[in-house]
C-alpha positions in Angstrom: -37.3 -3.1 -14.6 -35.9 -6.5 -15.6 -34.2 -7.9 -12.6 -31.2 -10.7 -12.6 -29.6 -13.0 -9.6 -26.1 -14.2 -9.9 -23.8 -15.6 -7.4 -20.7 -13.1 -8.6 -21.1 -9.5 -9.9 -17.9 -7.6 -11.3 -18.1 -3.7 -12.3 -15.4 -3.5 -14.3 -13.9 -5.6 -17.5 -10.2 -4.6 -17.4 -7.6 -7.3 -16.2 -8.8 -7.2 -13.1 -11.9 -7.9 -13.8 -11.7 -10.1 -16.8 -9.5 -12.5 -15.0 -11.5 -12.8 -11.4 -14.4 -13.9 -14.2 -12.1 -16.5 -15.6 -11.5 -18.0 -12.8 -14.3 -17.9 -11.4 -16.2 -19.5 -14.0 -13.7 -22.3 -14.2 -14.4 -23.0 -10.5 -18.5 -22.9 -11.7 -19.5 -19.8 -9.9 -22.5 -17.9 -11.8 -20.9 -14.7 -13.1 -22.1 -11.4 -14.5 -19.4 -8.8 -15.4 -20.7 -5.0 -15.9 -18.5 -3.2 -18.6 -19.8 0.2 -19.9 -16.5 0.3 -22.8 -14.5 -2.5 -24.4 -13.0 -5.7 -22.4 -9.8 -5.7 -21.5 -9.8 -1.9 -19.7 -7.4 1.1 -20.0 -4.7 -2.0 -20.2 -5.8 -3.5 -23.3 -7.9 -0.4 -25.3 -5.3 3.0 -24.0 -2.4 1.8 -22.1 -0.2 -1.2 -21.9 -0.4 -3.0 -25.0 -1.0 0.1 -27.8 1.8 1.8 -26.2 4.2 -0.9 -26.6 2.6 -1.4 -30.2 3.7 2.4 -30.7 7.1 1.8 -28.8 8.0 -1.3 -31.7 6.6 1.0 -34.5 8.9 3.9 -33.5 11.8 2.3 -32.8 11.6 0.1 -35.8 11.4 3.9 -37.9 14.2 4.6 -35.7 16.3 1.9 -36.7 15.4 2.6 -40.5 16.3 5.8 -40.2 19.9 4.9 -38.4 20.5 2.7 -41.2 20.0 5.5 -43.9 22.0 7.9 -42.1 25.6 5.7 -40.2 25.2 2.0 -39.8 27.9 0.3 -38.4 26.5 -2.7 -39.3 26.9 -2.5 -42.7 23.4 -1.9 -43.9 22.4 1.2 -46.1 18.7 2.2 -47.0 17.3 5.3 -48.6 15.3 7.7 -46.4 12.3 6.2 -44.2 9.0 7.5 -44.8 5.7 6.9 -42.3 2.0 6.4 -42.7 0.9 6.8 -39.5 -2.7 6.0 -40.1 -0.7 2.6 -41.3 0.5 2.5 -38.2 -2.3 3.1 -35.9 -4.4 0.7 -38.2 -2.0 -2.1 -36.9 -1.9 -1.4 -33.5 -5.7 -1.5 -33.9 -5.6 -4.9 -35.2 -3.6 -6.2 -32.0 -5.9 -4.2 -29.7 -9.2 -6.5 -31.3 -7.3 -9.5 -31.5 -6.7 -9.1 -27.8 -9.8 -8.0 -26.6 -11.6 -10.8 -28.8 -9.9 -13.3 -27.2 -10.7 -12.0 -23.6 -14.8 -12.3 -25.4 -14.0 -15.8 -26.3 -12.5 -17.0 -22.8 -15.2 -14.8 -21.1 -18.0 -16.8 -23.4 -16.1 -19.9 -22.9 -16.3 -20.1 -19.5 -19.9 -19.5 -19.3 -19.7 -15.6 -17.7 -22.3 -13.4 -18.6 -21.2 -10.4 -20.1 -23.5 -7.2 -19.6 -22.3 -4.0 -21.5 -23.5 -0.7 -20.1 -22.5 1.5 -16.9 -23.0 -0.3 -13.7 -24.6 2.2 -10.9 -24.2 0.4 -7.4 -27.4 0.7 -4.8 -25.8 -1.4 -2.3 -23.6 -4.4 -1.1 -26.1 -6.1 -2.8 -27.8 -4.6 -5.6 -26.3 -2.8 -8.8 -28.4 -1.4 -11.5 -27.5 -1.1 -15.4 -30.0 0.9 -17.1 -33.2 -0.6 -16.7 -31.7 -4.0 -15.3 -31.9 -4.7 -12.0 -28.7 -7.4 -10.6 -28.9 -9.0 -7.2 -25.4 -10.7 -6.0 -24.1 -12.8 -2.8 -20.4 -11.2 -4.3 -19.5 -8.2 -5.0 -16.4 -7.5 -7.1 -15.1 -3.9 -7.9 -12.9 -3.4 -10.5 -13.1 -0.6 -11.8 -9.4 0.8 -12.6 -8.0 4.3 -12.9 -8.0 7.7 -14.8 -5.4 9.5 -15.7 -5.0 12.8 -13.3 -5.9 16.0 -15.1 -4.3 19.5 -14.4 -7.2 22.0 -13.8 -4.5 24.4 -15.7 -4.5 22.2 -18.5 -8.2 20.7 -19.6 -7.8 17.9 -21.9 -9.0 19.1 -25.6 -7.8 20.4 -29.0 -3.4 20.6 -28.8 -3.8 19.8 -24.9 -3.8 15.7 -24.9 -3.7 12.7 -22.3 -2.1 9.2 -23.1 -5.8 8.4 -24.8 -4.9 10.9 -27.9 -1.6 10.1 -28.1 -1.8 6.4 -28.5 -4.2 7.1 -31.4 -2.4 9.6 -33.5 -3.5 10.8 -36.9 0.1 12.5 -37.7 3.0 13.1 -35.7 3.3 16.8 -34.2 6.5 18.8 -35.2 6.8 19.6 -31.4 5.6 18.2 -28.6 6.1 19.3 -24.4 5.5 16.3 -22.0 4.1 17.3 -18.9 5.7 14.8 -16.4 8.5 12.9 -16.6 7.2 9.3 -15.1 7.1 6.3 -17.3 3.9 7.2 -19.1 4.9 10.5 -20.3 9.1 9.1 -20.9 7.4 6.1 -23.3 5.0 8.3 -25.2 8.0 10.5 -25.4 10.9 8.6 -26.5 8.3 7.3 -28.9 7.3 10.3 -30.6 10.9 11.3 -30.6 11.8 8.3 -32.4 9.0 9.3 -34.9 10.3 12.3 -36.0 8.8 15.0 -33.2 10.9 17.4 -31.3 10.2 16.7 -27.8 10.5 18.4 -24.3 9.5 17.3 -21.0 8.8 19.1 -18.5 9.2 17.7 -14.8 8.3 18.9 -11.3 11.2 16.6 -9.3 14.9 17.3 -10.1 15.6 14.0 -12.1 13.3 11.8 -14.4 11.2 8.8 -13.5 11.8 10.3 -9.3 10.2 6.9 -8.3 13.0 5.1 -9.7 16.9 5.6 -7.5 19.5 8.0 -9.5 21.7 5.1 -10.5 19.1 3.2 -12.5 17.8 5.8 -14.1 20.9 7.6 -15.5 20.9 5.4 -18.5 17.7 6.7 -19.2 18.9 10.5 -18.8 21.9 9.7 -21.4 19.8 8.6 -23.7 17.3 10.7 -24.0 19.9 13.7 -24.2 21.4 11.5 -27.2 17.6 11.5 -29.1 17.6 15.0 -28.5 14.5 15.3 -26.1 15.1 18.7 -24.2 14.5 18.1 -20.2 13.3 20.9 -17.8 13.8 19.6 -14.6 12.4 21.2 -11.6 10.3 23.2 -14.0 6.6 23.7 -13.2 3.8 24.5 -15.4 1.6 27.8 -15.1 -0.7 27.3 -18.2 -1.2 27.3 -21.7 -2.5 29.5 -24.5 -0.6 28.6 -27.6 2.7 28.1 -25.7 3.3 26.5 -23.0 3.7 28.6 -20.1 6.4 27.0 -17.4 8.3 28.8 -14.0 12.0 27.8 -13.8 13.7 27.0 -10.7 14.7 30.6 -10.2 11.3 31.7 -10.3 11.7 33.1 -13.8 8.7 32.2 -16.5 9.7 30.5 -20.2 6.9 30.2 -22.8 7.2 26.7 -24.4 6.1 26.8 -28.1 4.7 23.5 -29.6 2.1 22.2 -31.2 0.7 20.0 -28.7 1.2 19.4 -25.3 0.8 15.9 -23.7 -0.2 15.8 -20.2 1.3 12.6 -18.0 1.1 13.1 -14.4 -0.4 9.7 -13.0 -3.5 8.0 -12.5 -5.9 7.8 -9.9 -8.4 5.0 -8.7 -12.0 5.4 -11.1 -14.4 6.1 -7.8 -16.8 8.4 -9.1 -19.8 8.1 -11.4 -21.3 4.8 -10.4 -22.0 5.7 -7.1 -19.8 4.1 -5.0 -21.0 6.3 -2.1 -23.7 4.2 -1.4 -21.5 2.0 0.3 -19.7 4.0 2.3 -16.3 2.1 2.5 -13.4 2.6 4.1 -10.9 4.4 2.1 -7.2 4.3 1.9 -6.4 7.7 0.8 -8.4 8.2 -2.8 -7.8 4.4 -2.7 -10.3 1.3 -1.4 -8.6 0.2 1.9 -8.5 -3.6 1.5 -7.4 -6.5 3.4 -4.7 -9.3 2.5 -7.7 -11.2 0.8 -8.7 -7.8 -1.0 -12.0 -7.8 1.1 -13.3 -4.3 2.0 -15.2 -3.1 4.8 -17.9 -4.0 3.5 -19.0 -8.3 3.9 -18.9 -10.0 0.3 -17.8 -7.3 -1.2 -13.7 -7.1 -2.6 -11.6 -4.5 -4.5 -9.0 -5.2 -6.8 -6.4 -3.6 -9.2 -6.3 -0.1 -9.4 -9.2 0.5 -7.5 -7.3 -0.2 -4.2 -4.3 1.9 -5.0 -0.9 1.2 -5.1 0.9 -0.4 -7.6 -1.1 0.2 -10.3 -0.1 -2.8 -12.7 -2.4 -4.9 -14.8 -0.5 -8.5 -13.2 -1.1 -6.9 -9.4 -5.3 -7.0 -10.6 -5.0 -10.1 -12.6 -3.0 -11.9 -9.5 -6.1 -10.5 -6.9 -8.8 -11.5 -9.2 -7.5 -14.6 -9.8 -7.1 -15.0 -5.5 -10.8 -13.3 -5.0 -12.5 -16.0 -7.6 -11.0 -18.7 -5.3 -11.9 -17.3 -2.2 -15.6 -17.3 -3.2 -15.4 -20.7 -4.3 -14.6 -21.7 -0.8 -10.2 -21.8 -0.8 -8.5 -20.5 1.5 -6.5 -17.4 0.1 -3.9 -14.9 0.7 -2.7 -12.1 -1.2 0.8 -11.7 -0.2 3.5 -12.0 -3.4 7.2 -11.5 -2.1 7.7 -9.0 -4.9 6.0 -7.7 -7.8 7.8 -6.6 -10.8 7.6 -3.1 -12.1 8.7 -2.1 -15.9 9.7 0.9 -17.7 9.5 0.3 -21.5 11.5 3.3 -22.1 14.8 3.2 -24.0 16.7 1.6 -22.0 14.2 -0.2 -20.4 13.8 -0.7 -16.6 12.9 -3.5 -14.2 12.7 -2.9 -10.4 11.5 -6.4 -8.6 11.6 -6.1 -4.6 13.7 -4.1 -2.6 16.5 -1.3 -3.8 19.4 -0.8 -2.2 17.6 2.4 -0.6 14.5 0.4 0.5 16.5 -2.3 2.1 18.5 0.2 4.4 15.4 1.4 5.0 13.7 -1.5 6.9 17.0 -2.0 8.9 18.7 -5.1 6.2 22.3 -5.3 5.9 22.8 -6.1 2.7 25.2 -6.4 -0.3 24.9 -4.7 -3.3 26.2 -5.6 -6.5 25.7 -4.8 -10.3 27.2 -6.2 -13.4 27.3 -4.2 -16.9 26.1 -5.0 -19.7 29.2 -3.6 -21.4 30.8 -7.0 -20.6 28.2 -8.9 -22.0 28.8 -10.5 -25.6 24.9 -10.9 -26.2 24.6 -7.0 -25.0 27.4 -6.2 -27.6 26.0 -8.0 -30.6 22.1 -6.1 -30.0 24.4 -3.0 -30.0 23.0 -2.5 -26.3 25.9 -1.6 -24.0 24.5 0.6 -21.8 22.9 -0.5 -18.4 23.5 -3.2 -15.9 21.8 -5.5 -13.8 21.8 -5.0 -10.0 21.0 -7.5 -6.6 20.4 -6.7 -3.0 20.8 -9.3 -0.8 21.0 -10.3 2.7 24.8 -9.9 4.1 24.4 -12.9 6.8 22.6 -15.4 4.8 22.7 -13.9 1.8 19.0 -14.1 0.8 17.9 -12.2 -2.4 15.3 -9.4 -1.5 15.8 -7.1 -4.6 16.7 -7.5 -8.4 17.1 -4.1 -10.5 18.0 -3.7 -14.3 18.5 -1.0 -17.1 18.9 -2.0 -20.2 17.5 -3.0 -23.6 15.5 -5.8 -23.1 15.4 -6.0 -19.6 11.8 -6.3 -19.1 12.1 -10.0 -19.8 14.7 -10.7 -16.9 11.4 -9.8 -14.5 10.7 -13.3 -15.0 14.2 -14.7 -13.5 14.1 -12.0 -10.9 10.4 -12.4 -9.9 10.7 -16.5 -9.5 13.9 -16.2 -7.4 12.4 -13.8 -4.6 9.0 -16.1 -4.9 11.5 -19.4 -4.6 13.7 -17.4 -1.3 17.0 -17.9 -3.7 20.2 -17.3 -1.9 23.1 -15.1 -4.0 24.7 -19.2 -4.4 21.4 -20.7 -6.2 21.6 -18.0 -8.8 25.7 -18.2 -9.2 25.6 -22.0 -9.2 22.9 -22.5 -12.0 24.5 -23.1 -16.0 23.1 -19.8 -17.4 23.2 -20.1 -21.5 25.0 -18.3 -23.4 25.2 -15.7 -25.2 22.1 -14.3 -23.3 21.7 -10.8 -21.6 20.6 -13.6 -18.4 24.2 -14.2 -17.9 24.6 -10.7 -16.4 21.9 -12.0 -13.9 24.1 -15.1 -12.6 27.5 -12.7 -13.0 25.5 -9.6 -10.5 25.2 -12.6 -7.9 29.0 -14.0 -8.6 30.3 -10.6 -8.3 28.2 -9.9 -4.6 30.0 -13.2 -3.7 33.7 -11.5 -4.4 34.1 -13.3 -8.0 32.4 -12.2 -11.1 34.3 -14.2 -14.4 33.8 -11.4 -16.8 34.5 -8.1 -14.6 
């Protein structure tokens, strides 16, 4: 068995993972990082990025298709057609730009890159096939899986996120099983691209981790696309059609042609025998510390891993932390707020507390919310739906919670992110020049109106 000695080991290569090597070969730690797939992770190969590739394709269609059919812009086209293989063959393209570059920066900072299936013996020792690694740091990263449905094994018309980012035609009909943001992006997106779809949720409302008010946006829309929703619906199985029980007990039979199963992801702990260190767990989660250290010495969790939220900038922010606490900084992991986004249509930003969350731990606060229906720059995307919403503090009027819906919104987690980080006051965010016309201005015109005098309202 060939044997190795590094300084840093880090089972898994997904953002998490990717970045803590970075980092910590800019700080010159030795690094080997253990990836048995491609770099970059579920984020990069099955998730984040293709699914936004697939969100621009299909809405693009959409537009066309708008265009042929009652533009009120003034544009007429003849009837859209797709090449979905064209399609996939582009979102390909961005995928191994992506995860070339991660190779490159990976390379460039002198990491050693080992590609096989990491199988841990202890706090010390991993093996990878017939390689032996010996570490002083231990690093797992090794992400999530999406949850499967005993009732509903993954194969043939039954698909996961996996399948459906990497289409070879577009089903006629389509039944989403869960109605969180993985399964209401894949959804609206094959909608968009000429599939009837249905979705099929447990909870009485879509996106339940999201409050009523910022979701209803969401729930118009998707009843103007057409996607059928059958709330408080659960499923019983499926042989050809989709078997579902009804609120009242009753049973439907779903016909379609495949059925897309989206129920959330859970932290990747089996099959490289984590066991063997018999860590302390936080549910099916690794229980970490505030400097991501487990209960193990020298050896950290980070991402997905350690549970809740899963998001690709939560594991990039820890790795990037981990790398400098092994160099010898002193480290915290302890953001204000970190941003959460739907990239549905409307899209939706949540970034610290809602209104619910802040009655919750005992704030009083002020709430306010400006629409984008009074916003020129909303107007002129022919975006009027949605609004942007702050919570803050009634006595000293502190910020701790931005929410928007909206098209475009996902960029204003930028403005609302820095503003918790910087402890900005409902006055620092009325009183700075916000250009114009930009959907921003709805950010500075949420924190007038909480102060009694919004311009455009």
């Amino acid at each position: 068995m060939q044997s190795l000695n590094t300084t840093l080991l880090i089972i898994g290569g997904g953002p998490g993972g990717y970045v803590t090597a970075i980092r910590a070969g800019q700080l010159g730690i030795p690094t080997i990082l253990v990836e048995g797939q491609s770099l970059g992770g579920t984020c990069l190969n099955i998730g984040c990025i293709p699914s936004k590739a697939l969100i621009h394709v299909a809405e693009q269609f959409h537009q066309t298709q708008h265009h042929n059919q009652h533009s009120a812009l003034g544009i007429s086209v003849s009837a859209p057609t797709l090449d979905i293989t064209k399609s996939v063959e582009w979102k390909d393209g961005i995928v191994d730009r992506l995860t070339t570059g991660v190779a490159a920066l990976l390379k460039k900072n002198k990491v050693q890159v080992i590609n096989g299936w990491a199988k841990v013996i202890d706090g010390k020792t991993v093996d990878v096939g017939d390689t032996r690694i010996q570490c002083e740091h231990l690093v797992l990263a090794t992400g999530s899986t999406s949850v499967n449905l005993p009732i509903l094994p993954i194969g043939g018309p039954v698909i996961s996120s996996t399948e459906a980012l990497a289409p070879t035609s577009v089903p006629k009909r389509l039944v989403v099983v869960g109605g969180g943001y993985i399964g209401l992006e894949l959804g609206i997106a094959y909608r968009k691209l000429g599939a009837e779809v249905s979705v099929v949720e447990a909870q009485d409302r879509i996106l339940p981790a999201y409050d009523a008010e910022l979701t209803q946006p969401v729930h118009d829309a998707l009843k103007q696309l057409g996607v059928k929703l059958y709330l408080k619906h659960s499923v019983l199985g499926f042989d050809g059609t989709l078997q579902v029980r009804d609120p009242e007990g009753e049973t439907l039979n779903l016909e379609t042609d495949q059925v897309l199963v989206a129920v959330g992801r859970k932290p990747n702990t089996q099959g490289w025998n984590l066991e063997a260190l018999n860590l302390d767990m936080n549910g099916s989660a690794i229980k970490i510390d505030s400097r991501c250290q487990t209960s193990m010495r020298n050896v950290y969790a980070i991402g997905d891993l350690s549970g809740e939220p899963m998001l690709a900038h939560r594991a990039m922010a820890q790795g990037e932390m981990v790398a400098e606490l092994i160099s010898g900084k002193t480290r915290e992991f302890n953001p204000t707020a970190i941003a959460a986004v739907c990239f549905t249509d409307p899209e939706l930003v949540v970034v610290g507390k809602t209104p619910d969350e802040a009655k919750a731990a005992g704030l009083d606060c002020i709430v306010s919310s400006f629409p984008f229906a009074a916003n020129g720059r909303a107007m002129t995307l022919e975006s009027k739906s949605g609004f942007v919403r702050v919570v803050a503090r009634r006595d000293n009027h502190v910020i701790v919670g931005w929410q928007a819906v909206g098209v475009g919104v996902s960029e204003l987690s930028t403005a609302f992110a820095q503003s918790l980080e910087m402890g900005a006051r409902l006055e620092d965010i009325g009183g700075t020049i916000h250009a114009h016309p930009t959907l921003g201005e709805a950010v500075q015109e949420a924190a007038l109106r909480a102060l009694g005098h919004a311009l455009h309202l």
